[in-house]
C-alpha positions in Angstrom: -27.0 83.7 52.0 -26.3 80.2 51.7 -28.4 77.0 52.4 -27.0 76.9 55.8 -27.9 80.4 56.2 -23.7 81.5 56.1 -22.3 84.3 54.3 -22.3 83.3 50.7 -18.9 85.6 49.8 -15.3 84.6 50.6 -13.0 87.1 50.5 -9.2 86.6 50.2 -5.5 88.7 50.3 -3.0 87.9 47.8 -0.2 87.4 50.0 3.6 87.2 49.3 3.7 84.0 50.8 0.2 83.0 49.6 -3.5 83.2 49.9 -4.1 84.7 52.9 -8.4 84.2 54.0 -10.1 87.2 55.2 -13.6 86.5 56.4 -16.9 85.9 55.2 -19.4 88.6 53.9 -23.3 88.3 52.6 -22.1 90.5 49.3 -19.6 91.0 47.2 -20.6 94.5 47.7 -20.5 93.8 51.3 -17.0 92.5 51.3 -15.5 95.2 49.0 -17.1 97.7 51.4 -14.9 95.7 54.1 -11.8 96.3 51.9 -9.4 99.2 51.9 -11.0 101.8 49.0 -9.3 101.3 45.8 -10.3 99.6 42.0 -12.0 96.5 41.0 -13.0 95.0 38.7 -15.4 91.8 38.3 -14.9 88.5 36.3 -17.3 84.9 35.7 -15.9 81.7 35.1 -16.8 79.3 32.6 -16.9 75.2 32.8 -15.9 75.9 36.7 -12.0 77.0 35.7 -12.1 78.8 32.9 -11.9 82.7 32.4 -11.6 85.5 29.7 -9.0 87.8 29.0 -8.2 88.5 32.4 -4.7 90.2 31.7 -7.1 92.8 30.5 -8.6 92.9 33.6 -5.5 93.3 35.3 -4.5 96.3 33.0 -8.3 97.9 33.6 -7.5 97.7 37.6 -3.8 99.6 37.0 -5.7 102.2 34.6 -8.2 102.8 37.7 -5.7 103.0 40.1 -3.9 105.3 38.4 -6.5 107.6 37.7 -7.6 107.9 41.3 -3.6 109.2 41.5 -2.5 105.6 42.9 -0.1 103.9 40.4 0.6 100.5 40.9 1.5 97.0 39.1 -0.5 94.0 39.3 1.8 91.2 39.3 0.2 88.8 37.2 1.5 85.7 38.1 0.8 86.0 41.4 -3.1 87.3 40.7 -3.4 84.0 38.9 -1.7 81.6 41.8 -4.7 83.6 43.6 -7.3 83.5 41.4 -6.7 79.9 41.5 -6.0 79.4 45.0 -9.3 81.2 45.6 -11.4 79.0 43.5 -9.9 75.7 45.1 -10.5 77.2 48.1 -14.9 77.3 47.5 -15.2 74.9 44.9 -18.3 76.3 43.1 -19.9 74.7 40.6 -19.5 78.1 38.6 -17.9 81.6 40.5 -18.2 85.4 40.4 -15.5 87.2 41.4 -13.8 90.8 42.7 -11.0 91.9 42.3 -10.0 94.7 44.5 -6.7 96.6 44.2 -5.4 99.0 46.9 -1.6 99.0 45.8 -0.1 97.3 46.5 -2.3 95.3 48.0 -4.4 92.8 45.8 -7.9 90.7 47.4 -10.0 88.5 45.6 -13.6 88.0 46.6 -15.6 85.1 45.4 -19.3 84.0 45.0 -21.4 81.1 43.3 -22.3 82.1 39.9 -25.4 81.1 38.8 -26.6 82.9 34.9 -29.3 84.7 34.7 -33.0 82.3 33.1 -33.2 82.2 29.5 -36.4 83.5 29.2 -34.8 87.2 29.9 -32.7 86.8 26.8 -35.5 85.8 25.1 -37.7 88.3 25.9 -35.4 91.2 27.3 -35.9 93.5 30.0 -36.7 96.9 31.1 -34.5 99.8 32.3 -35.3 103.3 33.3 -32.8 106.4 33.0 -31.0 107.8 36.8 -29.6 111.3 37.3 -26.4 110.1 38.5 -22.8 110.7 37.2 -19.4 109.0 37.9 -17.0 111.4 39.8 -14.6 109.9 37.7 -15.9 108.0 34.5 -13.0 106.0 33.4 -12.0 104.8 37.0 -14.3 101.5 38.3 -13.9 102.7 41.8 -15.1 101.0 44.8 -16.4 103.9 46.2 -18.9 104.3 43.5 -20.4 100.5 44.8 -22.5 102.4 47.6 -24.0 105.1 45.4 -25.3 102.1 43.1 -26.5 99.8 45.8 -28.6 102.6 47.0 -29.6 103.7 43.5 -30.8 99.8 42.8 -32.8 99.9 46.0 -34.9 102.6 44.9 -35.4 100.8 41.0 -39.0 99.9 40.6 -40.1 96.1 40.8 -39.2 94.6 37.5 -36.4 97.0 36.4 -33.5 95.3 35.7 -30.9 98.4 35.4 -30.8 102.0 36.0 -29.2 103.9 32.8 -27.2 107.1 33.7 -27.6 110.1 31.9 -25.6 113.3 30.8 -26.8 116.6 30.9 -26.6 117.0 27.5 -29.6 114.2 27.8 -26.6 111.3 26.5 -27.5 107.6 27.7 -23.6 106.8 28.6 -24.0 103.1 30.8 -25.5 101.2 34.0 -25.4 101.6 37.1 -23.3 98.1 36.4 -23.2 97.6 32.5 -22.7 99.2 29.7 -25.3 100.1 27.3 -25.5 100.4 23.5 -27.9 101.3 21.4 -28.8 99.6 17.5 -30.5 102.6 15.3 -30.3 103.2 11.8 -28.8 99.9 11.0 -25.4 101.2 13.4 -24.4 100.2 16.6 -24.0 103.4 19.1 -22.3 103.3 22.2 -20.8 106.5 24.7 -17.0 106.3 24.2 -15.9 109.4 26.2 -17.7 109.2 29.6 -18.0 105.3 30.0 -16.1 102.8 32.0 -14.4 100.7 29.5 -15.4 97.4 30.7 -14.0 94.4 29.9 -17.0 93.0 28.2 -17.9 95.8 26.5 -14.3 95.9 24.6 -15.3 92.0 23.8 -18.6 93.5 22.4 -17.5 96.4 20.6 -14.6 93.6 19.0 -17.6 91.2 17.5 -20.0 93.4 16.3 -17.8 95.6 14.3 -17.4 92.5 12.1 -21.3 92.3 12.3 -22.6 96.0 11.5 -21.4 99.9 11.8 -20.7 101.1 14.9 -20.6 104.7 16.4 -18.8 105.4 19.1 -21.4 108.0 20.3 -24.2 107.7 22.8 -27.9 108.0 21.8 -29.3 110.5 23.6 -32.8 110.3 25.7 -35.0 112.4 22.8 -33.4 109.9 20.3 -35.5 106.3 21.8 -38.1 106.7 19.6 -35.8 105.8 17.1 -34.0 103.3 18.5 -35.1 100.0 17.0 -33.1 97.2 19.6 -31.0 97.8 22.5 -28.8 96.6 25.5 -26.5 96.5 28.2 -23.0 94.2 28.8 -21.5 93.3 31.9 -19.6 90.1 33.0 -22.2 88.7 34.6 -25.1 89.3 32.2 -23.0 89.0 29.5 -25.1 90.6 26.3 -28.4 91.0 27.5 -31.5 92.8 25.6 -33.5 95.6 26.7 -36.6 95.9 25.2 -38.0 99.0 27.1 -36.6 102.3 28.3 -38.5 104.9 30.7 -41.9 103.0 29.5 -41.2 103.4 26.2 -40.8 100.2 24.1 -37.4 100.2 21.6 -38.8 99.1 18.2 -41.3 96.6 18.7 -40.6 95.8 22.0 -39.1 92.5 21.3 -35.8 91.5 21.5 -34.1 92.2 18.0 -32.2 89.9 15.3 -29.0 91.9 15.5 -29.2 91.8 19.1 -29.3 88.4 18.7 -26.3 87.7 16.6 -24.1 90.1 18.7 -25.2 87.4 21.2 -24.5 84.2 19.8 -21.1 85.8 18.4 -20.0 87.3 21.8 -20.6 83.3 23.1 -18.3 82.4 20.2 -15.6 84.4 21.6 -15.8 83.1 24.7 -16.2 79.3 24.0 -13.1 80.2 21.8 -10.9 82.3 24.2 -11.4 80.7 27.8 -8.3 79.4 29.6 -8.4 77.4 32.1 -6.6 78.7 35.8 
């Protein structure tokens, strides 16, 4: 909620004549569960304008669509003139935002941003391991938001994300991220039954100049020999995990390769931001 106590979340309708506003909500998860069922997908930006590959994004909410059996184009230009539109709208210092694609309907939901402290980069958090699955793994569909929501309610205090599993015991992502794991001097990641976020591709694109990577999950039995970990998502961006089911990953600290995935994925995105 916001100072005044409003709804913190603006939520819009691309239009054919223009942005059309839709109404407040306390969530982003509120306001997509106010929106007709369909994909999403979430983006950050940076210096107040700026964002990151978000044609991808646009191709990642097609690619969902489609999978749920609803094909559909995203016009681009007009996403942007919304995007934009939305952003002049609530004037945040920095903004989160959804977007939600029913085609052919396109909304955009937006939030103040604010990172996460430093000290959680620096020191890394905790996760523990969820027997839930995706009904359909390579679709970010909004119905999936209310099985998380409840999932994160029942996360003990101080967990910062619950890590699905596979029955063949595979750690494959977050509830909200992605997750990889560093062991054996390689990077390993799930490939087959993951969303394919957008920051995970941007991940996955640095650290292959940095060290090997496998495109194959680490499995629950494996932890004790996994020396650094961590999830991605847009708005943690690469953050370490230091712990998994009580068990600490290596020494417990946050680890140096960890580190300079970090400071290269930062690279990339000082480098690649346009402004809207």
């Amino acid at each position: 909620m916001g100072a005044m106590g409003e709804p913190r979340v603006l939520t819009f309708e691309a239009g054919p004549t223009g942005l059309l506003p839709l109404g407040r909500h306390e969530s982003l998860a509120a306001a997509s569960a106010a929106l007709p069922a369909g994909a999403y997908t979430s983006l950050r930006t940076y210096g107040g304008r700026g964002v990151v590959r978000l044609d991808a994004h646009f191709r990642r909410l097609e690619e969902s669509t489609a999978l749920q059996g609803r094909s559909g184009a995203v016009d681009a230009a007009a996403a942007r003139r919304a995007i934009a539109g939305a952003l002049d709208a609530t004037r945040h210092e920095e903004s989160r935002l959804r977007l939600t694609f029913a085609p052919p309907r396109l909304f955009v939901a937006v939030e103040p941003f604010t990172p996460l402290p430093a000290r959680r980069y620096a020191e890394g958090v905790v996760c523990v391991t969820l027997a839930i699955r995706r009904d359909n793994p390579h679709s970010k569909d909004t119905r999936f938001i209310a099985t998380a929501l409840q999932a994160y309610a029942r996360l003990p205090e101080g967990i910062e994300e619950g890590l699905l599993v596979a029955d063949d015991g595979a750690l494959l992502e977050g509830l909200s991220s992605n997750f990889f794991a560093i062991s054996g001097g390689e990077l390993r990641t799930e490939e087959e039954r993951v969303l394919a976020g957008v920051t995970r591709s941007l991940v996955l694109e640095v650290a292959e100049r940095l060290l090997p990577v496998r495109r194959a999950a680490v499995s629950r039995g494996e932890l004790s020999l996994v020396d650094e970990a961590f999830i991605t998502s847009v708005s943690r961006e690469v953050l370490p995990v230091v712990r998994v089911d009580g068990r600490a990953l290596g020494d417990g600290r946050v680890g140096p390769k960890t580190r300079v995935i970090l400071e290269a994925f930062e690279a990339l995105v000082e480098r690649e931001r346009e402004p809207l």
